[in-house]
N, C-alpha and C positions, 0 to 999 in steps of 0.2 A: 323500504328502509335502507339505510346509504350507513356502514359501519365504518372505523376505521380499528386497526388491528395492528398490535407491537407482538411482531415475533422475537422474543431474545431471551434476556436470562434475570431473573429475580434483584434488585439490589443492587445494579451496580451503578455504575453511571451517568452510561447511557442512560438507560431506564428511569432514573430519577431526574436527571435533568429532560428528556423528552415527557413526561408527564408535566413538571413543572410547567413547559413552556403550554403545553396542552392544558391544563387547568390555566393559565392566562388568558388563554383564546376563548377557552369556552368549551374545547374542544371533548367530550368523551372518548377515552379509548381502553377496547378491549385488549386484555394482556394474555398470550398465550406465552408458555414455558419451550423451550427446547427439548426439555428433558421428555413432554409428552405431546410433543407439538402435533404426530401424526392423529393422535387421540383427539385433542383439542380441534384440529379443522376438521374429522368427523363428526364431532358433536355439536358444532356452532348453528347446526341446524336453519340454513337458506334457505329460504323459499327463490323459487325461480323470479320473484319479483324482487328478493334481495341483491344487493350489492355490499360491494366491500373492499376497502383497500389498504392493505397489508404492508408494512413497512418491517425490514429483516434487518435486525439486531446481528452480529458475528455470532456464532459459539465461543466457547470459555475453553481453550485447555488447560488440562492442569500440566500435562507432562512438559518438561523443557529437552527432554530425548531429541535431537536432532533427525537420529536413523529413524522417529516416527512420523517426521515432521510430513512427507510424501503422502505416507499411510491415512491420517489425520486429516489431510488436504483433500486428497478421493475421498474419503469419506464424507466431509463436507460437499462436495459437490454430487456426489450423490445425492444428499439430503435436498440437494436446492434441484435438480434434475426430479428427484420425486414428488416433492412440493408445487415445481411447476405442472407437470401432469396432474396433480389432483387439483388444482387451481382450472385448469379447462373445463370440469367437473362441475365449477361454479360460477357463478359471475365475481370474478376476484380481479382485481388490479394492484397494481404492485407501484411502489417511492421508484425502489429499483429491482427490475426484474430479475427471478433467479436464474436466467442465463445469461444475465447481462454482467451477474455479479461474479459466475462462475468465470464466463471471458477474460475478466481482471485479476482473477488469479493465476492467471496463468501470465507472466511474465514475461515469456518467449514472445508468444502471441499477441500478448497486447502492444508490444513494442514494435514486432510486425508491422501490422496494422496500422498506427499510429504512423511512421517512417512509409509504407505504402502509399498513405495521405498526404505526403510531403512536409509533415510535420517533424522540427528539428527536436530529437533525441539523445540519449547518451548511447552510440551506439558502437556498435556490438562488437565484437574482435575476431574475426573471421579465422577462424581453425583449419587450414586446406588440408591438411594430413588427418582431418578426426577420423578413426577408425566406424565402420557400419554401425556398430552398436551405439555408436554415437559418445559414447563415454570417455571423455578426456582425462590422462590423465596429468599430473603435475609435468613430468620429463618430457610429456607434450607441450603444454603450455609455454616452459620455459624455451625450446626449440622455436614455438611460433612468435615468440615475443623478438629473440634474437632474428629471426630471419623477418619481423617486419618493421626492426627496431623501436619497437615497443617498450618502454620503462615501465611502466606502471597501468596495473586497470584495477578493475573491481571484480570478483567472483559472487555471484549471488545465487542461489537456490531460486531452481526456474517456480517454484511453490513457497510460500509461507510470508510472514510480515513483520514488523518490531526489528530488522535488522537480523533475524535468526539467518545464523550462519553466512551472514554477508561477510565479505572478507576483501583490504585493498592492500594489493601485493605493489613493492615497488625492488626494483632489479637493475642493479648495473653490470651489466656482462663484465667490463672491462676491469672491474677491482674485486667482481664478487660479491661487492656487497646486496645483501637484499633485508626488504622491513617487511615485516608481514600484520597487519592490523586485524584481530577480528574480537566478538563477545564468545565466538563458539572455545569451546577448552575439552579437550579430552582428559578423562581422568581416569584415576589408577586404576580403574576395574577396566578400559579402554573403552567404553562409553563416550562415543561424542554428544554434549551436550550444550545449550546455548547457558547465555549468564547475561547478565545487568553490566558488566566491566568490559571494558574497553582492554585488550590485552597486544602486547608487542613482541614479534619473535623475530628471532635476528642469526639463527644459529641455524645454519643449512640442514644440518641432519636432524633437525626437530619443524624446519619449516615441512619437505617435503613430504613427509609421512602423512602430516597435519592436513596440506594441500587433495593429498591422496583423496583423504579421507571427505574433504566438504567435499570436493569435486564428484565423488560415487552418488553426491546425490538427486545428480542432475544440475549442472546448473550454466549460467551463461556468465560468457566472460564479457567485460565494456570497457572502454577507456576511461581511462582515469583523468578526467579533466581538472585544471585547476580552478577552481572556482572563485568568485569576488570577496572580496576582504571588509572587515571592517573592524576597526580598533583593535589590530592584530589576531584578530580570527577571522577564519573563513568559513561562510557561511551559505546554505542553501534557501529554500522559501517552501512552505506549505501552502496551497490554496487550497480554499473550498469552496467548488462553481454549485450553484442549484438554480435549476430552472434557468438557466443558461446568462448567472448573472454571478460575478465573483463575488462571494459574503465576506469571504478571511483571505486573509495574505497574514501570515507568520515570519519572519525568522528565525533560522534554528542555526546558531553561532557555536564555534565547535576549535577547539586546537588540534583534533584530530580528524582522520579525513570522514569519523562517519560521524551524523550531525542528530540523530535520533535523541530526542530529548529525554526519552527515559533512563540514558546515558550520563544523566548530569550534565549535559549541556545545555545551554542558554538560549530561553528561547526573547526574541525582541521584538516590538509593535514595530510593522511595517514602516511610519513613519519615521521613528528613530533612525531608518538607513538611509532617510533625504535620498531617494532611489528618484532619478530622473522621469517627468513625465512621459515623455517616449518610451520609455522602459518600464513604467506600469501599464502603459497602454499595450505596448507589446505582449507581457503577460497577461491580460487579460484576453486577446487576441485572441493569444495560443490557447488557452483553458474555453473559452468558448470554442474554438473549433476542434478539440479533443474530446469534448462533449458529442460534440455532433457527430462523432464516428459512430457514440453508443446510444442512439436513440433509446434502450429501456430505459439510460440512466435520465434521473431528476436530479443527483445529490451524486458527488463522488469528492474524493480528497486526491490533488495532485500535487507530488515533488515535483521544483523545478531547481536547478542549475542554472547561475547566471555565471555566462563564462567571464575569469578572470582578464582587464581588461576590453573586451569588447562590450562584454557584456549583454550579450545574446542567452537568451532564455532557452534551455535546452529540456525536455520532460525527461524525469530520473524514473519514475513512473506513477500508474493511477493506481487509485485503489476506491474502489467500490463502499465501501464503509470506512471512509478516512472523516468521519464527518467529528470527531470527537476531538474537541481541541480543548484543554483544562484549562488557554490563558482565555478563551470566551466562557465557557460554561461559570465561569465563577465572578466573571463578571455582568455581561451582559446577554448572553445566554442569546447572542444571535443566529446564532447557527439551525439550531434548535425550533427559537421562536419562528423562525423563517419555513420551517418544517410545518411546525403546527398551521400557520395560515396557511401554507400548501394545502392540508390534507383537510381542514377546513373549509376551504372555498372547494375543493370536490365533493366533500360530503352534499354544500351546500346548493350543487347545481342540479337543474331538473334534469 
């Protein structure tokens, strides 16, 4: 018997729009919970003649805590670290493997890697003074900025997704002035927290503290490129590659420099940007061969950066479970559907 298996979470989504597409195909699939998943893959009870292949839904948090954003993140990947060892256990296959999916959480590494391959990146801002422990702090940052004349990057938490605690700093030595963009906000109890709002700080003795504070939690700094424009906004691209073929190209149109649509930003159908043939084939290029670094993966979602001007595609980064895009699921649910014959045509093979 050839099973197929959603590990996620009750309700949401995901889970309803991948059953949809699966009841289109034809598709049966077992659902297990998170909340008792270790339970669940002990009691699915395989025989050594069963098979099975297992598609991994994210976890749900509820807290928006930044300082637990680290803690949350190891946790998870533990869970995926355990999961894979009881999967040896069985004859189990995975959409995407759980160390494939752990890899892409990690930020550092993925971009590593990626830039190793000679694949162009948003890369990184080289720190020569970082202290052992590795932990930058702001009066570092802005010392390395000036000394490589550097205006502007991005700070991100080497862990987490949705923009939590991304942050893009912009710095003129020469007048002083500086912009600081992010959703994270400290509040009055000193709690740093993420938020839904886009917020702007301009006022030195409230940027640096602030900076202090994302910076403690691990994170990497990048250039802050200027991106391509359209109808006076500047915008980035979603893709989503499966099975080593581009399903979605997005738009996500923004007046400010971060483009996350659950930001109230705009998202627009690829074609609307009239984007040059050489320049879709280029991105697709690029996603096909970022793919192929991570052989577990079948399915991932990658940011890309089209530099303003040239127009060269740069990966912002991958994410393993980027496959949930609201301007397809409510339409044509290709994403999804493209899912379901995947895991269809394995069940379906001798």
């Amino acid at each position: 018997m050839r099973r197929v298996v959603l590990l996620g979470i009750p309700d949401t989504k995901r889970t309803i729009y991948l059953e949809k597409a699966a009841e289109l195909e034809g598709l049966s699939v077992v659902f297990a919970d998170w909340k008792n998943w270790e339970n669940c893959f002990g009691q699915w009870g395989l025989s050594t003649a069963d098979e099975q292949l297992v598609k991994i839904d994210p976890p749900v948090w509820s807290s928006c805590s930044l300082e637990e954003l680290n803690h949350l993140a190891d946790g998870y990947v533990h869970q995926l670290e355990t999961l894979g060892r009881l999967a040896q256990t069985q004859n189990t296959a995975f959409l995407n493997t759980p160390s494939a999916i752990a890899e892409l959480l990690d930020k550092r590494a993925c971009k590593t890697r990626l830039r190793q391959a000679g694949l162009p990146v948003t890369e990184a801002v080289h720190i020569s003074a970082c202290p052992d422990d590795g932990k930058i702090t702001a009066k570092l940052l802005f010392e390395e900025m000036r000394r490589q004349r550097i205006h502007q990057v991005f700070i991100k938490p080497v862990k987490g997704s949705g923009a939590a605690g991304v942050s893009a700093l912009r710095w003129q030595p020469q007048t002083g002035q500086i912009a600081l963009y992010s959703c994270a906000l400290i509040q009055a109890d000193g709690t740093l927290v993420n938020t839904r709002r886009l917020r702007r700080f301009s006022k030195k003795e409230k940027v640096l503290p602030f900076l202090d504070r994302i910076l403690e939690m691990d994170c990497i700094v990048e250039r802050w490129y200027a991106k391509a424009e359209h109808q006076g906004y500047s915008y980035d691209l979603r893709a989503v590659v499966q099975d080593g073929r581009l399903d979605f190209l997005l738009g996500r149109l923004s007046k400010g420099p971060i483009t996350n649509l659950h930001l109230n930003n705009h998202p627009l159908e690829i074609a609307a940007l009239k984007l040059p043939e050489h320049t879709l084939e280029d991105i697709a290029i690029l996603c096909r061969k970022s793919m192929e670094i991570y052989p577990g993966l079948r399915s991932a979602g990658i940011d890309i950066l089209l530099e303003k001007g040239s127009m060269k595609p740069r990966i912002i980064e991958m994410n393993a479970q980027g496959d949930l895009i609201y301007q397809d699921i409510y339409n044509e649910n290709s994403i999804y559907n493209h899912q379901a014959r995947m895991m269809h045509e394995w069940q379906k093979e001798n």
